[in-house]
C-alpha positions in Angstrom: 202.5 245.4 87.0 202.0 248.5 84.7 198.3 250.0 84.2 197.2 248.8 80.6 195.1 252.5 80.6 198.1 254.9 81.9 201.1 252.8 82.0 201.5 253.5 85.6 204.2 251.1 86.8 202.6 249.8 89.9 199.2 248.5 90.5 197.5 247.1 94.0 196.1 243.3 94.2 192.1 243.7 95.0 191.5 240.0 94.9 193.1 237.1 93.8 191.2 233.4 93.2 192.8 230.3 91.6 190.5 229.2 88.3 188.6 225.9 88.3 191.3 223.7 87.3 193.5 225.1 89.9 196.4 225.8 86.9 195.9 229.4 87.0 195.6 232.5 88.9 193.2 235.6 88.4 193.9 238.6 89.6 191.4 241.8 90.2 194.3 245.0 90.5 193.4 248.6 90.5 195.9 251.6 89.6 197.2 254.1 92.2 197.2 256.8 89.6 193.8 256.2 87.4 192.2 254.6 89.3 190.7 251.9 87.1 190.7 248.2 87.1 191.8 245.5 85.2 192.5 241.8 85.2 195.6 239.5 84.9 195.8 235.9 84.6 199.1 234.3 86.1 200.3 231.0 84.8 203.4 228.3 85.5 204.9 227.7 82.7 206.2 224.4 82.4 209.2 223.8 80.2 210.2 220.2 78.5 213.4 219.6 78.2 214.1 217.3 74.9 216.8 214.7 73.9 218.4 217.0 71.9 219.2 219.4 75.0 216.4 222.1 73.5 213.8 223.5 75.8 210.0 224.5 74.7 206.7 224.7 76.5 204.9 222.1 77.4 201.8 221.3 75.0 198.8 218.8 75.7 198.0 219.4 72.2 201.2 217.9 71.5 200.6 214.9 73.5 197.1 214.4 72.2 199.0 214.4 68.6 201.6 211.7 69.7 198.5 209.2 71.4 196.3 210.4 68.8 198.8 208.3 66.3 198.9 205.6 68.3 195.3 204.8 68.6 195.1 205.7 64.8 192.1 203.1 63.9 191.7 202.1 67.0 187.8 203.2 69.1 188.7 205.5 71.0 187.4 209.3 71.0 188.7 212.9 70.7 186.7 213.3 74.3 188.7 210.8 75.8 192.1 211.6 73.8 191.3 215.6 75.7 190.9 213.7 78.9 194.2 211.5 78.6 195.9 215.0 77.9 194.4 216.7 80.6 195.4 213.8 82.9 199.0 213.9 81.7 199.3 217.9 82.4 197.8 217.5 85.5 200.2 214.6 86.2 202.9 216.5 85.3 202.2 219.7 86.9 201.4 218.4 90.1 205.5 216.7 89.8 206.1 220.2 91.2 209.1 220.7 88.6 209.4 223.5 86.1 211.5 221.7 83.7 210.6 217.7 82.7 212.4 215.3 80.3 210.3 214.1 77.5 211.1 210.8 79.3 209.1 212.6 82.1 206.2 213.2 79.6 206.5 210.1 78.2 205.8 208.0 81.8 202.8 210.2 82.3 201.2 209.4 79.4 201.7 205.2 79.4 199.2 204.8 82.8 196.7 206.7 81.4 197.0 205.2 77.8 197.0 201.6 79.3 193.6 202.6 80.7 192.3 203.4 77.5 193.3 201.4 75.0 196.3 198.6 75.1 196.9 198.3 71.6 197.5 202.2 71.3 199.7 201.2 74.4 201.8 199.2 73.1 202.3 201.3 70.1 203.2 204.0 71.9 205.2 202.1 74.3 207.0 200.8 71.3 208.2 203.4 70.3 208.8 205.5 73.6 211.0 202.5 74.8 212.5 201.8 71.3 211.2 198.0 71.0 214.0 196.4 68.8 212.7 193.0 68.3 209.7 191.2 68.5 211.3 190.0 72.3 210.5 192.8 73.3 206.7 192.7 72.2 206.6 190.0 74.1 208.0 191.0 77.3 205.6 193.8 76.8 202.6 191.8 76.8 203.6 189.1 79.0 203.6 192.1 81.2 200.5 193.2 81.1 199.3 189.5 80.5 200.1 190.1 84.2 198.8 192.8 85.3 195.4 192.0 84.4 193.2 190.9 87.0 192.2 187.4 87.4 188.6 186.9 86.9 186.3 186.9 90.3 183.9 183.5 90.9 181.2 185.5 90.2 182.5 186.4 86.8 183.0 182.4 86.3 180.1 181.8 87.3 178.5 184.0 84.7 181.0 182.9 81.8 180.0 178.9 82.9 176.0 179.6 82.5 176.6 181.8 79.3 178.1 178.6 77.5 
């Protein structure tokens, strides 16, 4: 690493600590020559690979775009559209792979979005899967029809006395 004051080519490590969210590394280094010290920031970067072949960065602000479109007039927040995207990096970085698909991106961001909101779900699942018929709507919801948990007797117990 060259010295930012004298362009020294070498530096020494003083300390090193990963940041809070554990996706970066900050390091203290000191020059041989000047003797001053300065600060660098290491990060992973993670590359998406596309349909079209093409590689570029992966961006949360991108993904927030995409499921901000999907829950277009639908109640959910910009606080918990930063959460899903910080979820989905997280999800995605922790894969361990420098390079995803977008199919890659695409799976991480259904389980948190089904949390969130189903009907932005399914939009976005309509699209990511390329739904060609309304078939396939209802596959989709049969689905999660499913997956939703059956109501506990205390919960029927409730519903009864409310009516």
């Amino acid at each position: 690493m060259h010295c930012p004051f004298c362009r020294h080519p070498d530096s020494r490590v003083v300390d090193s600590r990963a940041s809070d969210d554990g996706s970066s590394i900050r390091r203290r280094r000191q020059c041989p020559d000047c003797g001053r010290r300065f600060t660098t920031v290491e990060t992973a970067t993670l590359m998406v690979i596309k349909r079209s072949g093409v590689t570029e960065p992966f961006s949360r602000s991108k993904v927030i775009s995409g499921v901000r479109k999907a829950c277009q007039g639908r109640p959910v927040t910009e606080d918990a559209l930063a959460q899903l995207g910080q979820r989905v990096e997280e999800c995605v970085r922790a894969s361990g792979s420098a390079e995803l698909s977008t199919h890659d991106v695409g799976l991480a961001i259904l389980g948190p979005l089904k949390e969130l909101d189903l009907v932005a779900y399914l939009r976005f699942a309509s699209v990511y899967r390329a739904f060609d018929d309304l078939e396939d709507f209802e596959a989709a919801i049969a689905e999660l029809r499913d997956e939703r948990p059956l109501p506990t007797e205390d919960a029927v117990a409730v519903l009864s006395t409310a009516t």
